[in-house]
FIKOLZA-1660 file (N, C-alpha, C; in steps of 0.1 Angstrom, whole numbers, plus 5000, padded with zeros to 4 digits):
% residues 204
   i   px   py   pz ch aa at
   1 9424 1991 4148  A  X  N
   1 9437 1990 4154  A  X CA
   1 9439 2003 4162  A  X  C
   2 9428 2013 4158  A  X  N
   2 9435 2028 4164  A  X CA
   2 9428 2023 4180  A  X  C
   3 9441 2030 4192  A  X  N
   3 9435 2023 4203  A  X CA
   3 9445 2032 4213  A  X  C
   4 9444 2039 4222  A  X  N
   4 9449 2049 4234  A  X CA
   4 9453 2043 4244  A  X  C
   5 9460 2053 4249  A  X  N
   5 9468 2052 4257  A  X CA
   5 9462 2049 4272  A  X  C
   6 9462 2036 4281  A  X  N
   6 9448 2036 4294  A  X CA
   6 9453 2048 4301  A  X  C
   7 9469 2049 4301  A  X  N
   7 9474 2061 4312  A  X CA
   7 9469 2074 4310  A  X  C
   8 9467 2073 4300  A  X  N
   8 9467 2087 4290  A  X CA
   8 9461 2101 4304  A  X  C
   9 9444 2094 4309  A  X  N
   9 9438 2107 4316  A  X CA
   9 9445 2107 4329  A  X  C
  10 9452 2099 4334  A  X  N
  10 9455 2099 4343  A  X CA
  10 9465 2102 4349  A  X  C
  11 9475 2103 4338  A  X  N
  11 9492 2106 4340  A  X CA
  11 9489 2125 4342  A  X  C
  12 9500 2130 4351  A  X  N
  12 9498 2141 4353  A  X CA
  12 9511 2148 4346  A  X  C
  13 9517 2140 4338  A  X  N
  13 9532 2146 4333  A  X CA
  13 9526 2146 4318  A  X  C
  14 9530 2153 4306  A  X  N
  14 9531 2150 4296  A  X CA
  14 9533 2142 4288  A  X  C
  15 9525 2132 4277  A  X  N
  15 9530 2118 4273  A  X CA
  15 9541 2121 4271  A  X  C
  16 9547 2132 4263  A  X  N
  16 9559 2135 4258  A  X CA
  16 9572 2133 4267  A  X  C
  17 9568 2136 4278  A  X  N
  17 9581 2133 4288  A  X CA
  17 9577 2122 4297  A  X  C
  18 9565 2115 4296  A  X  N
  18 9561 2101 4304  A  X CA
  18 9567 2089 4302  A  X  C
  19 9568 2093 4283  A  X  N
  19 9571 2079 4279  A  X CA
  19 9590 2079 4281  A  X  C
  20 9590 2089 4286  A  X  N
  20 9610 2088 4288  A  X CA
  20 9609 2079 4304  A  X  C
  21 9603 2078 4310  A  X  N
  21 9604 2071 4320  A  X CA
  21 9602 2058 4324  A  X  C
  22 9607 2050 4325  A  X  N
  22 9615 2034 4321  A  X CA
  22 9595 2031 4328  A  X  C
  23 9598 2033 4344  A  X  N
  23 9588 2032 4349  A  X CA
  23 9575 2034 4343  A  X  C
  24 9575 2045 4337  A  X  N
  24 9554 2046 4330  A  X CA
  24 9555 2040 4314  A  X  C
  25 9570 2038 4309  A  X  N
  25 9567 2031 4300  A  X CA
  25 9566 2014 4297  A  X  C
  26 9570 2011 4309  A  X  N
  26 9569 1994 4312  A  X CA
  26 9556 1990 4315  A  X  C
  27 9550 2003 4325  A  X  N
  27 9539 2000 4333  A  X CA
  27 9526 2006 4318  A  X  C
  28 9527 2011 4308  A  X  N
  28 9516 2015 4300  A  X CA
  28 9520 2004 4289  A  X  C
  29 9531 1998 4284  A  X  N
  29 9531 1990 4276  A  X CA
  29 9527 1974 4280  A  X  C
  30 9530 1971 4293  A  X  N
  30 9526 1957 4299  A  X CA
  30 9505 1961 4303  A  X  C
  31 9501 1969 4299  A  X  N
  31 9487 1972 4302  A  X CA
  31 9484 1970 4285  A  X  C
  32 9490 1976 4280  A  X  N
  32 9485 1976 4263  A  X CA
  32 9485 1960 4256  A  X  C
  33 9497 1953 4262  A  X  N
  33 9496 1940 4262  A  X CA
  33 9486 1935 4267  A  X  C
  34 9481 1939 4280  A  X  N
  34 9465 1929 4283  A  X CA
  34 9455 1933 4273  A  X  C
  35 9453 1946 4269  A  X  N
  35 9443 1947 4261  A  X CA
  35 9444 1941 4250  A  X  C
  36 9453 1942 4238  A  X  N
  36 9451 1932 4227  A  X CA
  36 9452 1917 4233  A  X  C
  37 9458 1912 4241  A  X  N
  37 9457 1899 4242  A  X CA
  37 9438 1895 4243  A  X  C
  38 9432 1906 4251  A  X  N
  38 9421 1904 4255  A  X CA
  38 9411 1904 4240  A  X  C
  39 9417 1916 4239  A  X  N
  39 9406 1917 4218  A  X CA
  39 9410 1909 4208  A  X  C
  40 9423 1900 4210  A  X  N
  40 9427 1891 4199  A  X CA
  40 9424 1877 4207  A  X  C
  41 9422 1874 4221  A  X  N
  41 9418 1862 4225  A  X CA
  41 9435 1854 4220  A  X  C
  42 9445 1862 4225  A  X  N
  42 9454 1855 4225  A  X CA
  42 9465 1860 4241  A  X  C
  43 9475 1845 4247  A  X  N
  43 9489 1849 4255  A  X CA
  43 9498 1853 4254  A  X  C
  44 9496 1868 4261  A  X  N
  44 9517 1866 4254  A  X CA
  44 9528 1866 4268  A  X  C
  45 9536 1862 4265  A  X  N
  45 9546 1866 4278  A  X CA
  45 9556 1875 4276  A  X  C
  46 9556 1882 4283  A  X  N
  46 9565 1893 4281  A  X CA
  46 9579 1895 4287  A  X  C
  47 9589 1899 4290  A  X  N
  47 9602 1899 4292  A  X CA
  47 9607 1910 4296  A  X  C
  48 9602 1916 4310  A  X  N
  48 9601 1931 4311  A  X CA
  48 9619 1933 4317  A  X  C
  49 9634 1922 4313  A  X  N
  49 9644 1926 4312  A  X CA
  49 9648 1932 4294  A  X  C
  50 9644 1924 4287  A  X  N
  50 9644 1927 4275  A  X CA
  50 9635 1942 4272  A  X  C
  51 9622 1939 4272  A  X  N
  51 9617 1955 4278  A  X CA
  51 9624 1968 4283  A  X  C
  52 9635 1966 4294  A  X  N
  52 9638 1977 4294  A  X CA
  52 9650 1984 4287  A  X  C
  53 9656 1969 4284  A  X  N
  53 9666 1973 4273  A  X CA
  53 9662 1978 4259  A  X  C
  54 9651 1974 4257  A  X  N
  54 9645 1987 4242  A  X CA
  54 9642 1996 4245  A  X  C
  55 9639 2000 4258  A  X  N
  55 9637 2010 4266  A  X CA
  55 9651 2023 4265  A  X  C
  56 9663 2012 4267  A  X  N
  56 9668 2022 4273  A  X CA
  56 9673 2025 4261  A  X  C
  57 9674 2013 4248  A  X  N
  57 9683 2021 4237  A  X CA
  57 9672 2028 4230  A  X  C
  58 9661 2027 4227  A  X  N
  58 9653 2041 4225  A  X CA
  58 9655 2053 4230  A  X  C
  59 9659 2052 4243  A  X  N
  59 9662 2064 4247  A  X CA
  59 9677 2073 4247  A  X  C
  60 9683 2064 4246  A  X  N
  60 9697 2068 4236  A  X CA
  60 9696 2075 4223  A  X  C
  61 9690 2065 4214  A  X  N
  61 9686 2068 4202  A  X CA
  61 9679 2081 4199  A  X  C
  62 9669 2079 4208  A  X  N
  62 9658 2098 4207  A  X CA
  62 9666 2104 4211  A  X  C
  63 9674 2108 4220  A  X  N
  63 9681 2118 4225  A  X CA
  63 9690 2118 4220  A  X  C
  64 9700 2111 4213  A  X  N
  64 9710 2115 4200  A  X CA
  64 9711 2120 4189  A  X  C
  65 9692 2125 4187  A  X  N
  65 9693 2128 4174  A  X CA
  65 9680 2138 4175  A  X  C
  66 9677 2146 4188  A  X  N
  66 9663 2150 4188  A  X CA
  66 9671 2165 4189  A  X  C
  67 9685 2168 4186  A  X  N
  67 9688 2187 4184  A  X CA
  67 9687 2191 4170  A  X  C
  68 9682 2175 4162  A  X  N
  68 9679 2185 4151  A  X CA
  68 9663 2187 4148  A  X  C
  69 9657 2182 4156  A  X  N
  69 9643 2187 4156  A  X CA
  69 9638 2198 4162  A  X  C
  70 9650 2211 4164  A  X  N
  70 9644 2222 4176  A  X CA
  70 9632 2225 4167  A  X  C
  71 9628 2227 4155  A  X  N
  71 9621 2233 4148  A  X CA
  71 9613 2229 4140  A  X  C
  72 9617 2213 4142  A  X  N
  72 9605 2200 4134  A  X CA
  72 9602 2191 4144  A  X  C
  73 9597 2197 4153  A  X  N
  73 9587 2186 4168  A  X CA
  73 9577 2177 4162  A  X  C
  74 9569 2181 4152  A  X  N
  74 9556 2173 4150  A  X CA
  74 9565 2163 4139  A  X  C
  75 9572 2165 4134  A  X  N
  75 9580 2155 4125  A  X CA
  75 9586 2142 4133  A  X  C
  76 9593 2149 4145  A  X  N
  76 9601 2139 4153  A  X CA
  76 9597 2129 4159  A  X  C
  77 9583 2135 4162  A  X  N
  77 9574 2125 4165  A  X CA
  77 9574 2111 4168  A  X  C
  78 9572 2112 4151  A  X  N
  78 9566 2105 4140  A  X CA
  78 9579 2088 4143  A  X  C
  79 9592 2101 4142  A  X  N
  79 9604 2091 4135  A  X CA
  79 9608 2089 4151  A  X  C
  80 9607 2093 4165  A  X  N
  80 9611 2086 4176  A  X CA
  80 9601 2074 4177  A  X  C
  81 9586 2077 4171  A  X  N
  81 9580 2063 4173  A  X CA
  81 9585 2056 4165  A  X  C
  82 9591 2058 4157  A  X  N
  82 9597 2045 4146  A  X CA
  82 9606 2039 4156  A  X  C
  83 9617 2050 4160  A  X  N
  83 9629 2044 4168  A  X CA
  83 9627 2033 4177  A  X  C
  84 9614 2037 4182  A  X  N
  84 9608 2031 4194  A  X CA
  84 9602 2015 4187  A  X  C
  85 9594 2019 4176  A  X  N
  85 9594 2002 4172  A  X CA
  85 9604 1996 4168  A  X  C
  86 9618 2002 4163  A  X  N
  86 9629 1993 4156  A  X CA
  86 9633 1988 4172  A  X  C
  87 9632 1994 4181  A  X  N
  87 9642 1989 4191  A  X CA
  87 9632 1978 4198  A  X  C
  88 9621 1973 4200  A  X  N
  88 9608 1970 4205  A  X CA
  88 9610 1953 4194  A  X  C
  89 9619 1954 4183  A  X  N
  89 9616 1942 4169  A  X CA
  89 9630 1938 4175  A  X  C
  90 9638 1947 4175  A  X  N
  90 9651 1942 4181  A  X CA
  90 9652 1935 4191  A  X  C
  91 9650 1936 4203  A  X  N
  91 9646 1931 4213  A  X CA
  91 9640 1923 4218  A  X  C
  92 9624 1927 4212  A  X  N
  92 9617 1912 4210  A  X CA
  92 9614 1909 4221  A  X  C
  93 9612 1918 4231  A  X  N
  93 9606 1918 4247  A  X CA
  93 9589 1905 4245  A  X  C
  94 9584 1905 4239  A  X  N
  94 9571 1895 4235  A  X CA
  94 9570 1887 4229  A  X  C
  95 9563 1874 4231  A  X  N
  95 9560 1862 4227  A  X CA
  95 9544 1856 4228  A  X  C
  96 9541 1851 4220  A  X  N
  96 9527 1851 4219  A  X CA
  96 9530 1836 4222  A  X  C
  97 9521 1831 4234  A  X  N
  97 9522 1816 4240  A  X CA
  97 9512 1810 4234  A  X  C
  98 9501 1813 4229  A  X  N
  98 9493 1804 4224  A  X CA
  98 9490 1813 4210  A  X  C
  99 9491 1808 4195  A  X  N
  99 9485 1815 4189  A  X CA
  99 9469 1814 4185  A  X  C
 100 9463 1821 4180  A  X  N
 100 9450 1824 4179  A  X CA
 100 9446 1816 4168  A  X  C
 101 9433 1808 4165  A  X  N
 101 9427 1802 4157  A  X CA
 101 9422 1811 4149  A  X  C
 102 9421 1823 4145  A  X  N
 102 9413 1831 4143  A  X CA
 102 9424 1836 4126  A  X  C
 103 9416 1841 4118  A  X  N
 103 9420 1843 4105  A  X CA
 103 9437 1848 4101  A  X  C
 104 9445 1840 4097  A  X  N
 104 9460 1841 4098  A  X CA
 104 9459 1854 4086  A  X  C
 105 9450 1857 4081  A  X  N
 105 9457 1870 4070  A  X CA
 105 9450 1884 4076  A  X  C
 106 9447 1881 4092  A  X  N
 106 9448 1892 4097  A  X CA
 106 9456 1897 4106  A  X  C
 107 9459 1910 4103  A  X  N
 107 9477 1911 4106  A  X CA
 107 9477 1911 4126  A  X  C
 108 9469 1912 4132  A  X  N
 108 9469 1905 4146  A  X CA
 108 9475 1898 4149  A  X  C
 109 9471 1881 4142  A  X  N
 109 9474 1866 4143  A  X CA
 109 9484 1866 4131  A  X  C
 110 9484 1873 4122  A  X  N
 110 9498 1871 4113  A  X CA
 110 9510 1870 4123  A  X  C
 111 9513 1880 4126  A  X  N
 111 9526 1884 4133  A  X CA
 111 9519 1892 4146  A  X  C
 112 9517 1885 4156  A  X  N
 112 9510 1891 4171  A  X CA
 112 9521 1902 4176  A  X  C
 113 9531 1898 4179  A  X  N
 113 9542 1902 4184  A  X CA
 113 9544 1916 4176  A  X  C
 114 9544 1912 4164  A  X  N
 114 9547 1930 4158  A  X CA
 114 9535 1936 4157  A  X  C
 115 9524 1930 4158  A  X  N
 115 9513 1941 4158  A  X CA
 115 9509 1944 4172  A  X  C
 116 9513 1943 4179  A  X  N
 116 9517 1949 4192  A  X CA
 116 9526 1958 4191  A  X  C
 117 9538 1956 4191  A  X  N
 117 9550 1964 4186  A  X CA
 117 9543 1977 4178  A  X  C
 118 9540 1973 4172  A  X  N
 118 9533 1985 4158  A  X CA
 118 9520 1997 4170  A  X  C
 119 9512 1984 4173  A  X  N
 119 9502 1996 4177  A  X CA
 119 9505 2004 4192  A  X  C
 120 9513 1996 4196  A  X  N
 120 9517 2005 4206  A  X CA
 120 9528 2021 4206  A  X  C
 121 9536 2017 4195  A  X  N
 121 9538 2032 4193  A  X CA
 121 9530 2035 4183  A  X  C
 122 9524 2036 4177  A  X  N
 122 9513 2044 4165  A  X CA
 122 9506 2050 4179  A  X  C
 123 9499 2041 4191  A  X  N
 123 9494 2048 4200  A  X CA
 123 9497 2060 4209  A  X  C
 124 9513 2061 4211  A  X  N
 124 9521 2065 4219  A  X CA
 124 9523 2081 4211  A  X  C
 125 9523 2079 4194  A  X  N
 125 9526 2087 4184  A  X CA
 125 9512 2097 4185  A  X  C
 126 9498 2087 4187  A  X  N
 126 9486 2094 4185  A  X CA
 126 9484 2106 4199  A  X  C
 127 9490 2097 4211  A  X  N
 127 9489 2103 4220  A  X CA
 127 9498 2121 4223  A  X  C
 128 9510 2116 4217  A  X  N
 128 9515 2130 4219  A  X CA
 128 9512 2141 4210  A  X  C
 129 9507 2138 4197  A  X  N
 129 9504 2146 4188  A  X CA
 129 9496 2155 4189  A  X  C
 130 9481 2148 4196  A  X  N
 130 9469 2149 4205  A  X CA
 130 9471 2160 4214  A  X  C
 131 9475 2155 4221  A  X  N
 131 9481 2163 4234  A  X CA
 131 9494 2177 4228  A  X  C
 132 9504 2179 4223  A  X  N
 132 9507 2189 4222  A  X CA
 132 9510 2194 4213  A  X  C
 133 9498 2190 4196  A  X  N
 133 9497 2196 4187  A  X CA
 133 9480 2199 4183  A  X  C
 134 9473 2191 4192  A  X  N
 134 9458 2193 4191  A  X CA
 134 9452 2190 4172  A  X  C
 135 9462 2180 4169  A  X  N
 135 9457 2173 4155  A  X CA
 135 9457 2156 4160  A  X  C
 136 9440 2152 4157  A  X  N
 136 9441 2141 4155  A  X CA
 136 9447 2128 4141  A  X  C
 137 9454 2120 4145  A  X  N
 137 9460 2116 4141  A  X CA
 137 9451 2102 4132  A  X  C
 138 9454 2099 4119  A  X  N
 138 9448 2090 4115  A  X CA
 138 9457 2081 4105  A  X  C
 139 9449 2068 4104  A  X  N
 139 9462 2058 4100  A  X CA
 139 9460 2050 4085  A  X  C
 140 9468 2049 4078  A  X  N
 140 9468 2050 4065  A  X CA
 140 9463 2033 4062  A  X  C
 141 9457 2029 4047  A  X  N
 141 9450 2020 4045  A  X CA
 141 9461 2006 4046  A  X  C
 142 9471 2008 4045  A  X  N
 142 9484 2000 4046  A  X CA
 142 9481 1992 4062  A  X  C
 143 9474 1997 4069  A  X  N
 143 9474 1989 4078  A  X CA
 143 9468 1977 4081  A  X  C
 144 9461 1974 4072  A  X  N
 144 9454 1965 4072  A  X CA
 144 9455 1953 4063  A  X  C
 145 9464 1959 4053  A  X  N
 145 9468 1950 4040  A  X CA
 145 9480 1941 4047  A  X  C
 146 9474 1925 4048  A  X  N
 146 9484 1916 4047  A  X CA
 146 9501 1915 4041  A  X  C
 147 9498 1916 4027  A  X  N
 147 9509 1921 4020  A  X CA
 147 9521 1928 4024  A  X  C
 148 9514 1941 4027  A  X  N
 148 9521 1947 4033  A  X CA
 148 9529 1946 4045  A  X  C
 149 9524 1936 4054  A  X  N
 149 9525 1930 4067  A  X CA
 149 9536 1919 4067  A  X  C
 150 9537 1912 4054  A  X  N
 150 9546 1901 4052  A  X CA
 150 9558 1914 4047  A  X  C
 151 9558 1919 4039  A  X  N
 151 9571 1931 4034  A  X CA
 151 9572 1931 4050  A  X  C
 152 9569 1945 4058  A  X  N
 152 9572 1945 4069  A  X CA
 152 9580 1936 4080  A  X  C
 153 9575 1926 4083  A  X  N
 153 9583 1919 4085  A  X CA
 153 9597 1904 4083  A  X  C
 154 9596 1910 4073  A  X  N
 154 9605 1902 4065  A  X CA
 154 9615 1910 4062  A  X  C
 155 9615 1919 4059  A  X  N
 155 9624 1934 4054  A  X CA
 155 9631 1937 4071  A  X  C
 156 9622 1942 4076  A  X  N
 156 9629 1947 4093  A  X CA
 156 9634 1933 4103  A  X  C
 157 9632 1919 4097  A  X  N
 157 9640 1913 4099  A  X CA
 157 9654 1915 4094  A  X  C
 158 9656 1917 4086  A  X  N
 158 9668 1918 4075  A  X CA
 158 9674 1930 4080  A  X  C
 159 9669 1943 4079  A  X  N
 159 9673 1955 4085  A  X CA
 159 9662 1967 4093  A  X  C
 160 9668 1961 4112  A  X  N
 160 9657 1969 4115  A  X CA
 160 9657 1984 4113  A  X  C
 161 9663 1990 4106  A  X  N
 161 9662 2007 4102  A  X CA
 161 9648 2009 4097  A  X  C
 162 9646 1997 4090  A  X  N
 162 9633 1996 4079  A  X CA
 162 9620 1999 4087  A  X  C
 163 9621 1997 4101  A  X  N
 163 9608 2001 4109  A  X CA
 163 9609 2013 4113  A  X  C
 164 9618 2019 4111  A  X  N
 164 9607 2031 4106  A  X CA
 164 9602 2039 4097  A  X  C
 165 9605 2035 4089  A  X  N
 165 9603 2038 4077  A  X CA
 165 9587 2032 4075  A  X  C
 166 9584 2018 4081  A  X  N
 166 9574 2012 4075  A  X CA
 166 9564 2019 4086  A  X  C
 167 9569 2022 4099  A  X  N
 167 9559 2032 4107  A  X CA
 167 9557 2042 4102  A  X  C
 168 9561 2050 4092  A  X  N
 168 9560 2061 4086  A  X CA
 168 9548 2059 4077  A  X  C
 169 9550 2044 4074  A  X  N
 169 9542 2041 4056  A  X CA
 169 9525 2041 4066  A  X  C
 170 9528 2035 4076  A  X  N
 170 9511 2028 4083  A  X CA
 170 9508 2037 4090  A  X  C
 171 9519 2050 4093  A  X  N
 171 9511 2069 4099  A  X CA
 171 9505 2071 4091  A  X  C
 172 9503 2073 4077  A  X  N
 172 9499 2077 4064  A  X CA
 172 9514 2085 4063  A  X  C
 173 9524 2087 4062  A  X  N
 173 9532 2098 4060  A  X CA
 173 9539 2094 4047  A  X  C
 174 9552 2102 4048  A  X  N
 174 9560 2098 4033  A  X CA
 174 9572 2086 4043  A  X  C
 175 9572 2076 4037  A  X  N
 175 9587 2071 4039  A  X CA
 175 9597 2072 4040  A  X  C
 176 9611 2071 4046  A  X  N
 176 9621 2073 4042  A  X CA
 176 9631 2064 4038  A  X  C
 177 9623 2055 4027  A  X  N
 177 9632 2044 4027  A  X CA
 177 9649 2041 4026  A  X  C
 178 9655 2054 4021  A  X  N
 178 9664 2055 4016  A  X CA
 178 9674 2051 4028  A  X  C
 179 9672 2063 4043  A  X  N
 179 9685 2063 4054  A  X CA
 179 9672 2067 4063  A  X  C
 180 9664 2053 4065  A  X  N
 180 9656 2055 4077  A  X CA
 180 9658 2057 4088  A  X  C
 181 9670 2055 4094  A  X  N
 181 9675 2056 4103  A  X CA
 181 9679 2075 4112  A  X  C
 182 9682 2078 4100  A  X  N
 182 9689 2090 4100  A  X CA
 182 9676 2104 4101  A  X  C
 183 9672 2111 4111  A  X  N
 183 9655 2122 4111  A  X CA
 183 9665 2134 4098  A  X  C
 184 9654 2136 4089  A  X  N
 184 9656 2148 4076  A  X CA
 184 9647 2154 4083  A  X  C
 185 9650 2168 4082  A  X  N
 185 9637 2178 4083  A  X CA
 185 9635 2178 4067  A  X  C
 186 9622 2185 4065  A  X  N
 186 9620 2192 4053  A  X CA
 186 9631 2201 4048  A  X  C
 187 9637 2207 4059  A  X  N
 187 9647 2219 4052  A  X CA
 187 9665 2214 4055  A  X  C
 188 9661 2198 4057  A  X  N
 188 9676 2195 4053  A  X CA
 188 9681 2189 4047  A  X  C
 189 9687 2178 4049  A  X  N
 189 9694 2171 4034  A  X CA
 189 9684 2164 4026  A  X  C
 190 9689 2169 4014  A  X  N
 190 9671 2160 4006  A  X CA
 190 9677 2149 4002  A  X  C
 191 9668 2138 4003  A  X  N
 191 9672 2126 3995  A  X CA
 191 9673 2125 3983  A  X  C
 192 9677 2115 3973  A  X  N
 192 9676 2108 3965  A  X CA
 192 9660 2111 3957  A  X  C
 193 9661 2109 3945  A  X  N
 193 9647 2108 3938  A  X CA
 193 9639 2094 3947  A  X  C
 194 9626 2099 3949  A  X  N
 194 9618 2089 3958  A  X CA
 194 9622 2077 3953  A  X  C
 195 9624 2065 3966  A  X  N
 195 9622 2052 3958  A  X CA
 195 9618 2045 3964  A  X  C
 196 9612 2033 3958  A  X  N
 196 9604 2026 3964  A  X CA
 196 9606 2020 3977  A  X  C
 197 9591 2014 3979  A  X  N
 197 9594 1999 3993  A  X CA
 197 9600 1992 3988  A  X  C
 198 9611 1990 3999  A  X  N
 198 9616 1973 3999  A  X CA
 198 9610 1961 3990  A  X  C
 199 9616 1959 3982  A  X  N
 199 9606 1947 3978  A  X CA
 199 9601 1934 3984  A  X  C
 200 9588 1931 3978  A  X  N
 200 9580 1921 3986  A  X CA
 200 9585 1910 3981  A  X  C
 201 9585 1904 3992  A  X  N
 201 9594 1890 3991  A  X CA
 201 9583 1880 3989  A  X  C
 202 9580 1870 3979  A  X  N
 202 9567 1858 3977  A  X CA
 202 9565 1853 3996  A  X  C
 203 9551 1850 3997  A  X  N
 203 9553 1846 4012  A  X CA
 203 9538 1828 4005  A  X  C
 204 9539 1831 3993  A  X  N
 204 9526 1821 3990  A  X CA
 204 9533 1807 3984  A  X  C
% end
């Protein structure tokens, strides 16, 4: 699933301030769409009005809450790519026109639409980290687990805060189940004693 950005060599701006522009992020997300449709042998149609409306409340969202990151950048990361998939599940810019024959307990053809959603900012997350922290980024074993894929989407139906939190779980990072919504630095308000995932809902 780990899989880059096509613009990546060719953009002359920083991912970090590329992806703020409606334009290079319509135009790198509707390309990331051809590629998995191409490696999962699946359609999707896309909805580049819906598109830009996750677009733009993403960009409300990051910038309402990116002054308390002056001093936790590689953190914020993490949790604007969340932002960016809660608003991407919201919206729902994609539809998968034909689904795939191909093994339903892989999380691809489980849920196409959110694993798009998913790897496109995990990509977006790999790319700027890369670029202006010079740590490559790697992705925790949760990605691949079914299971987990049914929680995920059944939970961020219910409440999409929950995506980012579960983008956090499939960075390898810590969660924040508690007020996912809300970026903690390490040196600010501490949560609650850890608690768990959402619970899994039977899907058998």
């Amino acid at each position: 699933m780990k899989r880059s950005l096509s613009l990546l060599e060719d953009n002359p701006l920083p991912i970090r301030k590329a992806i703020r522009r409606a334009r290079w992020f319509v135009s790198s997300f509707r390309d990331f769409v051809d590629a998995v449709g191409e490696e999962t042998q699946q359609d999707f149609t896309l909805d580049e009005a819906k598109l830009i409306s996750a677009f733009t409340s993403w960009y409300r969202a990051f910038e309402s809450q990116k002054d308390k990151a002056q001093d936790h950048r590689l953190e914020y990361v993490t949790f604007a790519a969340g932002l960016m998939l809660r608003e991407l599940i919201r919206f729902a810019p994609l539809s998968a026109a034909t689904q795939s024959r191909e093994d339903p307990d892989e999380p691809a053809h489980f849920w196409p639409e959110g694993y798009v959603y998913l790897s496109f900012c995990l990509a977006v997350r790999a790319a700027v980290i890369e670029q202006d922290f010079s740590i490559a980024s790697d992705i925790a074993p949760e990605l691949g687990d079914i299971r987990t894929w049914w929680s995920f989407r059944e939970n961020t139906f219910e409440d999409r805060n929950l995506a980012i939190a579960f983008l956090e779980l499939f960075a390898g990072e810590t969660p924040n189940w508690t007020t996912p919504g809300i970026f903690l630095s390490d040196d600010g308000p501490k949560l609650p004693p850890a608690s768990p995932p959402p619970r899994m809902k039977s899907h058998r």
